[in-house]
C-alpha positions in Angstrom: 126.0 170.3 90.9 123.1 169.6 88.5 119.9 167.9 88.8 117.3 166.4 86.7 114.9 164.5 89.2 111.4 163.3 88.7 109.8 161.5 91.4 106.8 160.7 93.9 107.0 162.5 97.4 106.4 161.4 100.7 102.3 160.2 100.9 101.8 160.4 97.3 99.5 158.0 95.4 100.3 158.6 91.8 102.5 157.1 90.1 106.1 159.1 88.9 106.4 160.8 85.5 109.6 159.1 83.5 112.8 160.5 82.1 114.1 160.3 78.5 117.5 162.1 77.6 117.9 162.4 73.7 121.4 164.0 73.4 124.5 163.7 70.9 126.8 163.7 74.2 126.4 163.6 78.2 128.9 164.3 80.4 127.6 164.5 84.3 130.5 165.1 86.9 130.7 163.8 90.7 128.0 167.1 91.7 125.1 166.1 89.2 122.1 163.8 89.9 119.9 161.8 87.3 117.7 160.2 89.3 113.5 158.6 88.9 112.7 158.1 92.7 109.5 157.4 94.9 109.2 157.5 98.6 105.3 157.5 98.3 102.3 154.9 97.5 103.1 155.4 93.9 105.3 153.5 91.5 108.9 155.7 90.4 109.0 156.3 86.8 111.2 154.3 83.8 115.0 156.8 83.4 116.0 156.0 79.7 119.3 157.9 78.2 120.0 157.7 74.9 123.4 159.2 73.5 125.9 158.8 71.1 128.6 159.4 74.2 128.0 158.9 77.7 130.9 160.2 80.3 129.9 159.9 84.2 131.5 160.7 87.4 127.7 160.8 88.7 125.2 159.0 89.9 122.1 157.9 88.1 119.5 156.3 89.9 116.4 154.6 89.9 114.7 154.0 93.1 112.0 153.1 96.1 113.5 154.6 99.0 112.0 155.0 102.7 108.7 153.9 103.6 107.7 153.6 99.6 105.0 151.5 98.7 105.8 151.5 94.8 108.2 150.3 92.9 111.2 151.4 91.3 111.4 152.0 87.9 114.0 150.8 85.1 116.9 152.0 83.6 117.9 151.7 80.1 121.0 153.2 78.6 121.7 153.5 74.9 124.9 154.6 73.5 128.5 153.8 71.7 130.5 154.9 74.1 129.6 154.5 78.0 132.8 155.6 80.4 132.5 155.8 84.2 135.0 157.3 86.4 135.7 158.2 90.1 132.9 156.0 91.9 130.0 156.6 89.6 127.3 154.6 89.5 124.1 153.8 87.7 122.2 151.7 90.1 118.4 150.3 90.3 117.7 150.3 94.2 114.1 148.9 96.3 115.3 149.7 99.9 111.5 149.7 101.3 110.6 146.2 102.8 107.0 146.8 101.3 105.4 144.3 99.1 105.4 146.2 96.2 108.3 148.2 96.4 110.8 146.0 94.2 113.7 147.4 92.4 113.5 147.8 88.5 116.0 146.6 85.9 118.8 148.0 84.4 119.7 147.5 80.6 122.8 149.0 78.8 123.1 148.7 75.0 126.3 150.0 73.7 129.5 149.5 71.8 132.5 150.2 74.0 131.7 150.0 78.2 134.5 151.7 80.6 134.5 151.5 84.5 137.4 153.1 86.0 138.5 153.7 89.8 135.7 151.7 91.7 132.5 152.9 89.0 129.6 150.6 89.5 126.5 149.1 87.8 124.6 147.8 90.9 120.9 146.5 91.3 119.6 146.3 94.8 116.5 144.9 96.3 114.7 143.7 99.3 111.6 142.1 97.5 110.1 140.7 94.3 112.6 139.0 92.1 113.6 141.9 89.9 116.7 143.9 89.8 118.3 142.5 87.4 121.5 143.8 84.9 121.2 143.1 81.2 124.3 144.5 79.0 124.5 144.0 75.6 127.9 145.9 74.2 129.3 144.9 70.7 133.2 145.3 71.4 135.1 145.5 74.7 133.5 145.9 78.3 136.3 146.9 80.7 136.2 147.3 84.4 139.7 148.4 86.0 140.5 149.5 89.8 138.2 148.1 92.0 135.0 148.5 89.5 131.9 146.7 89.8 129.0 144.9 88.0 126.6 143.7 91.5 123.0 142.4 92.1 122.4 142.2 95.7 119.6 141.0 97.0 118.5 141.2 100.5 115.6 138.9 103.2 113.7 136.8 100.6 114.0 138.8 97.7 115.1 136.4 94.8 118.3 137.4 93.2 119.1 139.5 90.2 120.8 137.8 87.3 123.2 139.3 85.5 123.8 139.0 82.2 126.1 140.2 79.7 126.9 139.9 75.9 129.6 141.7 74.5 133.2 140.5 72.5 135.4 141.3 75.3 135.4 141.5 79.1 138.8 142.8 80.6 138.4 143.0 83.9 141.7 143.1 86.1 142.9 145.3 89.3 140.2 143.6 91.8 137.4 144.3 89.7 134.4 142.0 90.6 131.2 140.8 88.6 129.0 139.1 90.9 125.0 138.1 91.9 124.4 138.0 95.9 121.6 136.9 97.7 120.4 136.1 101.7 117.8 134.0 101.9 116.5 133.2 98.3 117.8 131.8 95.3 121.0 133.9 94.3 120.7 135.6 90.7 123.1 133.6 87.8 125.9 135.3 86.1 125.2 134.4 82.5 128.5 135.5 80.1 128.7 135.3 76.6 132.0 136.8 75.0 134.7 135.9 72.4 137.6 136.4 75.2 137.9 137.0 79.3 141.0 138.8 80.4 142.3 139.7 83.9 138.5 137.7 85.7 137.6 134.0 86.1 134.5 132.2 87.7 135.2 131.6 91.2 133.0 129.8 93.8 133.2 132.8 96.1 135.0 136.6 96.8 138.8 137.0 96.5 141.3 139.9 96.9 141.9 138.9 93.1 139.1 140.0 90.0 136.5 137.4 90.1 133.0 136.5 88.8 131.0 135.2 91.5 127.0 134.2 92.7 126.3 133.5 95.9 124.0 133.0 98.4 123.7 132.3 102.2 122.0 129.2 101.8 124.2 127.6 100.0 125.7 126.3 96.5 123.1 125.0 95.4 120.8 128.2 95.6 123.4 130.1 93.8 
């Protein structure tokens, strides 16, 4: 498979150099990496993809991993068309415990959104109160077999908020859109869309399609 990586090692101190795409189309399949990483002192770098066409089976990945001491960077997405298939994922991720090691944000712009056969949008952290999922799409957003749109956010780390603009949302087959957290505030689902089709709100997890934020500490921190 294919790689385009930039990153901070192991020990490193400076800070990760970011990635910008420019390209008419992009099609990555389940071997490829995209991916701004640190596992050092330094902060990753920002991944930004701008295409008229985005097709993924891949994953692409911002992220503190390790024993990092920096934090991850953001992801932002431009494009008409955004299709993922076959468990890809674009994710934000802060797995160090370290104080400064929180996850970035993720923010999609498009005009038609596809997640097919579990795909995912996911933002993970363990500290700070980013890691949030902003999506702003112009016509229909459709998650199908088993897809996901998750913020999940771990120890005291506040939760992400998602939040999502777009015409439609069709999202049936067990396909979830939800905001976790342990022992902080959980993130809020904010939607704003002309029509919802095959998902509802739900006060927590069902074998059904469901739109969901929660946290352990109760209701009223979700």
């Amino acid at each position: 498979g294919s790689t385009l990586v930039v990153g901070v090692a192991p020990g490193a101190l400076g800070n990760g150099g970011n990635l910008k795409i420019y390209t008419e189309n992009l099609l990555a399949d389940s071997d490829s990496l995209i991916s701004a990483t640190t596992y050092g002192d330094g902060n990753a770098g920002n991944l930004t993809i701008s295409a008229r066409n985005i097709k993924l089976g891949a994953l692409i990945s911002a992220s503190s991993l390790g024993d990092a001491k920096g934090e991850a960077g953001t992801i932002t997405i431009n494009a008409e068309t955004l299709s993922l298939d076959d468990q890809a994922e674009i994710r934000v991720k802060a797995q160090s415990e370290a104080p400064n090691a929180a996850a970035g944000d993720l923010l999609i712009n498009s005009n038609n959104i596809r997640l097919e056969n579990e795909a995912k949008l996911t933002a993970e952290t363990k500290v700070g109160d980013k890691g949030s999922i902003t999506i702003n799409n112009n016509k229909d957003l459709i998650l199908r077999n088993n897809s996901s749109i998750t913020t999940n956010s771990e120890g005291t780390a506040t939760g992400g908020n998602i939040t999502i603009n777009t015409e439609n949302l069709v999202a049936p087959d067990n396909s979830d859109i939800s905001a976790n957290a342990v022992e902080a505030f959980g993130g809020r689902v904010n939607i704003t869309a002309a029509g919802i089709f095959g998902t509802e709100f739900r006060p927590e997890p069902t074998d059904k399609s469901d739109i969901t934020a929660t946290s352990k500490l109760g209701a009223s921190f979700s």
